[in-house]
Structures are given as structure tokens and as C-alpha cells.
KEKE-661956 format. One line per 5 residues: number of its first residue (from 1); for each residue x negated, y negated, z of C-alpha. Coordinates in steps of 0.001 Angstrom, whole numbers. Last residue first. Example, Ala and Ser with C-alpha at 12.3 -4.5 7.8 and 13.67 -1.06 7.14 Angstrom:
BEGIN
2	-13670 1060 7140 | -12300 4500 7800
// end
This chain:
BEGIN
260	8687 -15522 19465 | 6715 -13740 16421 | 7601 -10068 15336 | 8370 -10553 11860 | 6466 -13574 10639
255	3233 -12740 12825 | 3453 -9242 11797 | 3530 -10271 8309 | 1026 -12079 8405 | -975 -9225 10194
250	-497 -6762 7721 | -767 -9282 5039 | -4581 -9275 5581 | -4669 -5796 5818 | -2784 -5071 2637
245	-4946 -7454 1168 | -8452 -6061 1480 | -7074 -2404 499 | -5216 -3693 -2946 | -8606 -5435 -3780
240	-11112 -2669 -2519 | -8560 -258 -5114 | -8053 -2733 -7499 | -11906 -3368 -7395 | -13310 -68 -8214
235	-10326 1033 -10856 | -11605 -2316 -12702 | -15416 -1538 -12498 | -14654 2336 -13542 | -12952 839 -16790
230	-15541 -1881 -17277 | -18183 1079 -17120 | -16018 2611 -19795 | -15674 442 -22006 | -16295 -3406 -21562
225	-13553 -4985 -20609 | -10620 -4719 -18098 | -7981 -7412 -17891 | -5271 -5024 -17919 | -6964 -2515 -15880
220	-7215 -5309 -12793 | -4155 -6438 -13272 | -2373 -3093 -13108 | -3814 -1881 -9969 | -3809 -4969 -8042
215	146 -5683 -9068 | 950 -2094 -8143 | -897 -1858 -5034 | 682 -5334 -3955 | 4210 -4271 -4741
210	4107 -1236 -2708 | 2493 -3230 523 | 5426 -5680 73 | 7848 -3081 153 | 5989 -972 2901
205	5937 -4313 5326 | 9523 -4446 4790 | 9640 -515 5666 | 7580 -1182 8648 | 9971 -4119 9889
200	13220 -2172 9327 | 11778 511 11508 | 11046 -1761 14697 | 14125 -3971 13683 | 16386 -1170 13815
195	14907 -468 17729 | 12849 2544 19199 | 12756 2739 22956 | 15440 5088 23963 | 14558 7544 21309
190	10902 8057 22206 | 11859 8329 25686 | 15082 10803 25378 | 12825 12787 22566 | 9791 13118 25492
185	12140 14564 27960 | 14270 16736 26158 | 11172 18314 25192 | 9622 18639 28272 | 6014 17015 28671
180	2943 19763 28559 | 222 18061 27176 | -321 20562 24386 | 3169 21752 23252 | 5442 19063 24119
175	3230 15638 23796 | 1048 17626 20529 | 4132 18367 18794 | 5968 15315 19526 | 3118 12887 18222
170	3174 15078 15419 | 6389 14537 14914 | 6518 10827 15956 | 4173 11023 12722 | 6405 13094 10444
165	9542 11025 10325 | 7280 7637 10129 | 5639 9072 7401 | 8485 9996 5771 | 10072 6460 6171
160	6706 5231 4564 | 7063 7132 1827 | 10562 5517 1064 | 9207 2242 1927 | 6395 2994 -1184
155	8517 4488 -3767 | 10962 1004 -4512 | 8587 -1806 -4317 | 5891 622 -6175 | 8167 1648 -9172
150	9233 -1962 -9705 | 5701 -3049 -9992 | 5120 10 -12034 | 7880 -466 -14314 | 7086 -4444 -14604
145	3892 -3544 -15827 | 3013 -1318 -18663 | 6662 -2025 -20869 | 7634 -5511 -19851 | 3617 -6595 -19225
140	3017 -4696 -22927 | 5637 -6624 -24791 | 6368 -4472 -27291 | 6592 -6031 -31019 | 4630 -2958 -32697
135	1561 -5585 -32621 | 2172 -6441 -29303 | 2049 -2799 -28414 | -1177 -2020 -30365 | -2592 -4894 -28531
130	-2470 -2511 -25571 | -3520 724 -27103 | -7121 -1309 -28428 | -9052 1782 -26837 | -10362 -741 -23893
125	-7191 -1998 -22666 | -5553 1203 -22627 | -8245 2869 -20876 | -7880 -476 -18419 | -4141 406 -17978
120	-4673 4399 -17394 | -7954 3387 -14887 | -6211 833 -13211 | -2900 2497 -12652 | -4613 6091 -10884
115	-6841 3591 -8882 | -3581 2175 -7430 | -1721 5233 -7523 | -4354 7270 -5107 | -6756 4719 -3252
110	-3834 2078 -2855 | -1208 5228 -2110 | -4015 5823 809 | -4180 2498 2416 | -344 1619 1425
105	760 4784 3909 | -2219 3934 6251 | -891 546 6654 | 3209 1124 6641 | 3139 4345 9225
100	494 2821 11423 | 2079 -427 11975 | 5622 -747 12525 | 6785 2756 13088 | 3878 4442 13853
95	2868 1952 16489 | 6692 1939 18569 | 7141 5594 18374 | 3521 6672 19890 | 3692 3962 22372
90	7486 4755 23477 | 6252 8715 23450 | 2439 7854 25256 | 4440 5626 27876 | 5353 8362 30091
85	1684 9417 30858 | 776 6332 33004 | -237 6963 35980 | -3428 4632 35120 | -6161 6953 34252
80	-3594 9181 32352 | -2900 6257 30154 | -6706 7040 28309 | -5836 10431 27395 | -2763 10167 26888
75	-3043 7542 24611 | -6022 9801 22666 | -4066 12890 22557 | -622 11142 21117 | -2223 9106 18771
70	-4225 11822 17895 | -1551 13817 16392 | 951 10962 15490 | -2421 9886 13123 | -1990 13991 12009
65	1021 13797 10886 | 1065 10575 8787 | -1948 11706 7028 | -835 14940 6287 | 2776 13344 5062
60	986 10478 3113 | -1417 12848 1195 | 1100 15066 231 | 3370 12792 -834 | 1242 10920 -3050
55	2632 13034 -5963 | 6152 11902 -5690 | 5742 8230 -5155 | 3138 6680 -6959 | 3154 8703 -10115
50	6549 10078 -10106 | 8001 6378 -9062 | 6061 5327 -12543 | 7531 8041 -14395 | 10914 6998 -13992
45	9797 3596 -14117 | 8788 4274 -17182 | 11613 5942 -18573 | 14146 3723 -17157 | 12726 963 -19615
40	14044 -2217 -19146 | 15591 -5251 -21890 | 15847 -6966 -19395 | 14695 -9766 -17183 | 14342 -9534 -13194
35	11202 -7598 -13524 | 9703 -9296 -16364 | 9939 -12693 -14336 | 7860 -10752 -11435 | 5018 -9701 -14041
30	4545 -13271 -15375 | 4465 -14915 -12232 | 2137 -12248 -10712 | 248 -12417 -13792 | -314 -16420 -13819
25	-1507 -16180 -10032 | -3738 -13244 -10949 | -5503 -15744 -13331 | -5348 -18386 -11540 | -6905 -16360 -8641
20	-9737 -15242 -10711 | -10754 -18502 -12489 | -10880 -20018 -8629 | -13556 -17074 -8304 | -15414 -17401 -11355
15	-15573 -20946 -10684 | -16647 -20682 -6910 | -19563 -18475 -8151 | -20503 -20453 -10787 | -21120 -23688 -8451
10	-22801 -21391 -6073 | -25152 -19821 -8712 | -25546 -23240 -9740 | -26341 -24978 -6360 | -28718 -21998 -5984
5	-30708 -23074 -9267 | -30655 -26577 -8677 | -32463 -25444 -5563 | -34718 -23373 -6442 | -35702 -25900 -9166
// end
């Protein structure tokens, strides 16, 4: 019997999760057609680039300027055991720009605006608002979704080129004022060996990273159930969900972008 009964847990679980990925799979479809196809709603997505974009701000720029922060301090502190001191402003440049700035950017918009989406979506879903749209002839995925996964391609590369502003500044702050490197010195090396396709890279990244917290965020409140526990459950695993992948793409990408 303990058998049969751990081949069906297993069977079950591989259901649930192939049930899952169809599912999402359908959604994405669904949610990328209404994005292309009017009618729109500038309102939303108005208020959608407010949500994710505006008031994460703060949270991106402090967390943007302090990574350059301790970027700086800890390369120089482990480059000074080779000679090495002049790489910490090409090193500080280089992994802000196409991997710092992007990741911890989508990390903490994926905690902020992605739990923020699944918890208004799956309050919907729960108080019947949702259905009330279909009944009133709204299509809920044109007027819930497609704004926010427009919103999120658009808000999230723009963050991301603030945080890349502000962590070479910390970086800068910390190389001039607390290790001691001239200023003309440190811009002329930080400047010299940043490319286009170093920035362009991070903000692609950013784009994709944007869409994904959206998507995460809104499919998991739109299929939420079950009050409010199902509410907290659904703003729980966009935000694990949205994390998870943003890594994992983080390094397909990479591969894609920066392979030879």
C-alpha cells in the first residue's frame, strides 16, 4: 500500500504540475494577444506604470546605490591582493550594467508590484468583481491584464536605467571618496570600458524581467480561490514564482546575449 500510495502522490503531483503550466501557457497566449489588440485602456496602464514604476523607485534607487557601494569596497578589497585596484571602476560598470542593475531591479519590483498585482487581482477574484466584468461585457484579461503586462515591459527598463545611473554612482562615491582614486581618473576608466551592448543587454533583460512580474502576479490572483487564505497563497507564489524565473532567465539570457 505504501507504495501505491507514493506512486499516487507522485502521479498527482506531476498532474497538478503539467495542469499548472498549461494553464499559464494558455494565459500567456491569451494575455499577449490582448496586448497587440485594441480596444485599450490608457487609464489602466496609466495607473499600472504608477504602480510598478513610480512607487518602486525608491526601493530600486537605494538598492541600486548601495550594491555600487559594496561592489566597489568588496572588489577592492579583494583586487588589492593582486595589484589590481584599477579594475574595481571597469568591474563595477560592467556588473551593474548587465547583471546587477536588471536582477535586483526585477528582484525587488517582483516583491513590491508583483505581490501588490496578486493580492488586488485575487481580491477581485474572490469578491465576484471579476465575473462582474464579463457580465458588464468587459473582458477582464483586456481590462486587468494586458495594462499591467504592458505597464511592466515598459516601467521596468526604465528603472533599471536608474539603477544603473545610481549604482556606478555609488561605486564612484565610495572609489573617489573612500579609497582614494582621482576623480578624473576613475570616470575615464569606467567610461572607457562600458559598451551600447553592455547597457542595451540589461535593459533587454529588464523588459523581459518586467513582463514576467506582471504575468506571475496577475495569473496567480486571477486564478485565486478560496478567500482570503487563497488570496495570501496567490500573492505568496507570484512573488517565489516571478523570483525563481527571473533567475533562471537571467542566465538564458546571458547565454543568448553575450555568447561567442
Amino acid at each position: 500500500m505504501k507504495v501505491l500510495d507514493a506512486v499516487a502522490w507522485l502521479g498527482a503531483a506531476v498532474l497538478g504540475a503539467v495542469e499548472y503550466v498549461g494553464e499559464l501557457g494558455m494565459f500567456t497566449v491569451s494575455g499577449i494577444s490582448h496586448v497587440f489588440r485594441p480596444p485599450y485602456y490608457p487609464r489602466q496602464i496609466g495607473r499600472a506604470f504608477m504602480e510598478i514604476g513610480y512607487f518602486s523607485l525608491p526601493v530600486v534607487a537605494l538598492t541600486a546605490l548601495f550594491t555600487g557601494m559594496v561592489l566597489a569596497l568588496q572588489s577592492y578589497t579583494g583586487f588589492s591582493r593582486f595589484g589590481a585596484e584599477s579594475a574595481i571602476a571597469s568591474v563595477v560598470v560592467l556588473s551593474v550594467t548587465r547583471e546587477l542593475g536588471p536582477v535586483l531591479a526585477g528582484l525587488m519590483v517582483s516583491g513590491r508590484a508583483g505581490a501588490a498585482m496578486a493580492a488586488e487581482l485575487g481580491t477581485m477574484r474572490v469578491t465576484d468583481q471579476i465575473d462582474a466584468l464579463s457580465t458588464l461585457s468587459t473582458d477582464p484579461m483586456k481590462y486587468l491584464v494586458a495594462p499591467r503586462l504592458l505597464a511592466g515591459i515598459i516601467a521596468l527598463p526604465l528603472l533599471v536605467l536608474l539603477a544603473d545611473i545610481l549604482g556606478v554612482m555609488g561605486g564612484y562615491l565610495v572609489g573617489v571618496y573612500k579609497l582614494g582614486f582621482s576623480s578624473g581618473g576613475y570616470l575615464t576608466s569606467t567610461f572607457s570600458n562600458l559598451q551600447a551592448q553592455d547597457v542595451i543587454s540589461g535593459l533587454i533583460k529588464a523588459a523581459v524581467f518586467g513582463f514576467l512580474i506582471a504575468l506571475m502576479g496577475c495569473f496567480n490572483g486571477y486564478r485565486s480561490r478560496g478567500g482570503a487564505q487563497g488570496v495570501g497563497s496567490a500573492t505568496t507564489s507570484a512573488v517565489v514564482a516571478a523570483s525563481v524565473l527571473i533567475l533562471a532567465l537571467d542566465y538564458v539570457l546571458t547565454q543568448v546575449l553575450f555568447a561567442k
